[in-house]
N, C-alpha and C positions, 0 to 999 in steps of 0.2 A: 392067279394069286388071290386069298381070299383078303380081303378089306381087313382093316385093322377095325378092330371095336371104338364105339365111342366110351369114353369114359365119365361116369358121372358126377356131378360138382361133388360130391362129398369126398368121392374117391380124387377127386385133381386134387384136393382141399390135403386129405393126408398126405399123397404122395409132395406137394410142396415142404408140407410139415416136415415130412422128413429127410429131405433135401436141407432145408436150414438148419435143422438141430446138425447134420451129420458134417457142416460146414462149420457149423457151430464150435461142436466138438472139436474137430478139427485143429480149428484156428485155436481155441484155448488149449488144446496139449502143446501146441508151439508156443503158445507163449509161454505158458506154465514152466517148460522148458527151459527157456530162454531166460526166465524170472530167477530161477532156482541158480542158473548158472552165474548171473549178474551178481547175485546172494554170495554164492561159493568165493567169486572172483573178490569180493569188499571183503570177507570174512581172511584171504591169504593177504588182500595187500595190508591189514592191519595186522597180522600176525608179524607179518616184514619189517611193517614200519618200528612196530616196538621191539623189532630183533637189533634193528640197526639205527636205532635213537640218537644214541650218541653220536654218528655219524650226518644229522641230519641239523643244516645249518640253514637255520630260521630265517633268519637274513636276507636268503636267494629265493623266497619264497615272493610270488609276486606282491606287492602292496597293496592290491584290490580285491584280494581275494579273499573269502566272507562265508564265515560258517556261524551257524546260530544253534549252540546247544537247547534243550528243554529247561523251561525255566523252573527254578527251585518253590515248592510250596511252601508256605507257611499259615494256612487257615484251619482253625475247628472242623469247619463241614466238610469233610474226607469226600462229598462228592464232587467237587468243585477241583479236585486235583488234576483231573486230565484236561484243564484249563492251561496248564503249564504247559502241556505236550500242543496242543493246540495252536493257541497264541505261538509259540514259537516256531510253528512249521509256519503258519501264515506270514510271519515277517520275514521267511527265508523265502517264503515264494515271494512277497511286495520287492526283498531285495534283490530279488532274481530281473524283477522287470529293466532296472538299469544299466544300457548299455557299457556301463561306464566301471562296472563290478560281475564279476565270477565268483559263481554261488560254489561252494560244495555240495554235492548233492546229503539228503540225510544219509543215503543206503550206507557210506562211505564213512560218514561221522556215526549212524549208528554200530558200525561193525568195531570200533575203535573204542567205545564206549562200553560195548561189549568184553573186549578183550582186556578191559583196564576193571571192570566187575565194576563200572560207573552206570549202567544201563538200570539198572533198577533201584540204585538208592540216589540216584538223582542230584549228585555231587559234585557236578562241574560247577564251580565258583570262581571269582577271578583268582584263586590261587592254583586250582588245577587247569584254567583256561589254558594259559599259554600252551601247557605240554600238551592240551589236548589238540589244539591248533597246529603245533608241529606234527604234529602224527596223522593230521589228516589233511594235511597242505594249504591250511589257509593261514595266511599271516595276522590276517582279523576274525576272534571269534566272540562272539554277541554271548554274553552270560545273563540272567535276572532271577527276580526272588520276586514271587504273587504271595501280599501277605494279605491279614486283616485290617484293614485301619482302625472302622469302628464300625459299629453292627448297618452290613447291609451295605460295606463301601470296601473296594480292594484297591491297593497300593501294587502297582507294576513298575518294580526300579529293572534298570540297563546299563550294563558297563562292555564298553567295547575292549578286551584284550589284546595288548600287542603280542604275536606270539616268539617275534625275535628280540626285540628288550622287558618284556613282562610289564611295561608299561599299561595304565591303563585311562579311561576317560570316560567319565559316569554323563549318562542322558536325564536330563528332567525325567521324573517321573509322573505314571498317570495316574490318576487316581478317576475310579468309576465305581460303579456296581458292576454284580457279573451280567446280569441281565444287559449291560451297556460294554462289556468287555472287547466287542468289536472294538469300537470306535477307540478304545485306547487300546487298542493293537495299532489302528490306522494312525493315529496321534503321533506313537512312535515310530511305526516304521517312518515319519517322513521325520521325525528329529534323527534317526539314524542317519537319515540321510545327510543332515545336516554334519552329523558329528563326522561321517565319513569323507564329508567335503564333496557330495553330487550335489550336482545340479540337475535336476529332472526335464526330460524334455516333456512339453508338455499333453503328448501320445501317453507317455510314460508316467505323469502324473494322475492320467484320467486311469489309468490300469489301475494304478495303487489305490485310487480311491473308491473301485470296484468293492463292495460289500458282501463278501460269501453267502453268508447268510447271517437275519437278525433274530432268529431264532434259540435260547441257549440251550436249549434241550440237543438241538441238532449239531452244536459246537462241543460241547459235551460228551456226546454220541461218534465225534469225528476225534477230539482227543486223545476218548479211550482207543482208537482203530487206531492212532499215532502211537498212541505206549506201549501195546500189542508189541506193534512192527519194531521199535526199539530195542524192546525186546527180545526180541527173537519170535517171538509168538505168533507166527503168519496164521494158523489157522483160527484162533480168535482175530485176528486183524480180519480175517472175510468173513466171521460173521459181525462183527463189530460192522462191518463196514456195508454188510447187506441190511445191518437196523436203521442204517439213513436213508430220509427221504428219497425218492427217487427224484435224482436233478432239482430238488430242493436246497441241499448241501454243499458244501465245499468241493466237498470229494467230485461231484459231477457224473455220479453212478447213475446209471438205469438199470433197471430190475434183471436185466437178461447179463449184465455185469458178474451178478452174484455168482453162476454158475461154474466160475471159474476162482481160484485163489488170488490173493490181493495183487495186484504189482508189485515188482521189487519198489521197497519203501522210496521214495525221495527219485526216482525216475522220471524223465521228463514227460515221456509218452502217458504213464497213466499211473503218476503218481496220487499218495492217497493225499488230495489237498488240491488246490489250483494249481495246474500245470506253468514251468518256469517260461519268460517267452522264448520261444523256437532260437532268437540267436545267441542264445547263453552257450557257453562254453562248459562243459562238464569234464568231472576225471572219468577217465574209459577206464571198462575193465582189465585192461593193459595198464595200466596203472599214466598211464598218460594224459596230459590235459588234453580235449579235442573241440573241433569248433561243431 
């Protein structure tokens, strides 16, 4: 039998290269797959839900259960808009981390938003809250307005929605600059908390008090990948979301991320924003809550 040849570092060098990318690939058409399907599966149970509206009684929806629309703009400087999309994914992920509340996911709230033609002009307000909370199974859904106060300072009001008496219950508001816009995301999420009646353990406070990033250029940058996805707009949500830092951001992308299309919005596994913690309870694509 003749010997096998040696092979030379350059050549070991490509044939690994292309061992990874081919695994690479791989792994991203399964997801990609798997993304599109989750996609499809929010886009019919919202279809449902506002087929059969009327039949859908607010009431028997659990008490703890928590959805947070995109917050309404009201500033001059039109870049600062995807502030709204931003801050309010973050406060859905802070309210994610307590055991004591079940988040909706966005994929779920964005498909319903979609379907109601509320996704791009940006009009859930506490008078379409409720209905929008019925439609996507949370009994509580977080509404606000980012306006200007006065040059150089933004105003972030919060009213929590009852979505079975249309009740509602307004949170201090923060006021900051955007450059300081974290911290009054951080501010509220823990008066949400308050208003919601948690108590945080204190594993779960140190979570929420975790700072994505204090950067605004790269909240900004994560925003827009959020209004994209609201949208419908997955293929700007992956480049939106391959313009962020690598693992500088919220999002927690690295560069070999990009090569693949976004995740389904609002997914635990690799949603675009800080992942919810692992023991949340989500709606499945069966249209069922699961743990």
């Amino acid at each position: 039998m003749m010997p096998m040849p040696l092979l030379s570092m350059p050549v070991v060098r490509v044939l690994l290269v292309t061992v990874v990318a081919t695994a690479v690939a791989a792994c991203a058409g399964t997801n990609a797959g798997a993304r599109a399907a989750d996609r499809a599966a929010a886009e019919r149970a919202a279809r449902e839900a506002v087929a059969r509206e009327r039949s859908i009684d607010a009431a028997s929806l659990p008490p703890r259960t928590v959805s947070v629309a995109p917050l309404q703009i009201a500033v001059a400087d039109t870049s600062l808009a995807p502030l709204g999309y931003a801050l309010a994914d973050l406060l859905l992920t802070d309210l994610a981390q307590s055991r004591q509340l079940t988040v909706v996911e966005r994929l779920r709230l964005d498909a319903v938003l979609r379907e109601l033609q509320l996704a791009t002009s940006g009009a859930v307000d506490r008078a379409s809250a409720p209905r929008v909370g019925r439609l996507v199974g949370a009994r509580r859904i977080v509404v606000g307005r980012l306006a200007e106060r006065r040059a150089g300072e933004l105003t972030i009001d919060l009213t929590v929605a009852d979505a079975a008496n249309a009740q509602v219950a307004t949170v201090s508001p923060a006021i900051a600059r955007a450059a300081d816009a974290i911290e009054a995301e951080k501010a509220l999420a823990f008066r949400l908390f308050d208003r919601l009646g948690v108590t945080l353990a204190p594993s779960e406070r140190a979570a929420v008090e975790q700072r994505q990033t204090q950067n605004l250029g790269a909240l900004l940058a994560y925003g827009r990948a959020v209004r994209y996805e609201v949208w419908g707009r997955y293929d700007l949500a992956a480049r939106a979301n391959c313009s962020l830092p690598a693992r500088s951001s919220s999002s927690g992308r690295s560069p070999t991320d990009c090569r693949t299309a976004p995740a389904a919005p609002g997914s635990r596994a690799s949603r675009s924003g800080p992942s919810p913690s692992p023991h949340r309870r989500r709606w499945a694509s069966s249209g069922r809550w699961t743990s």
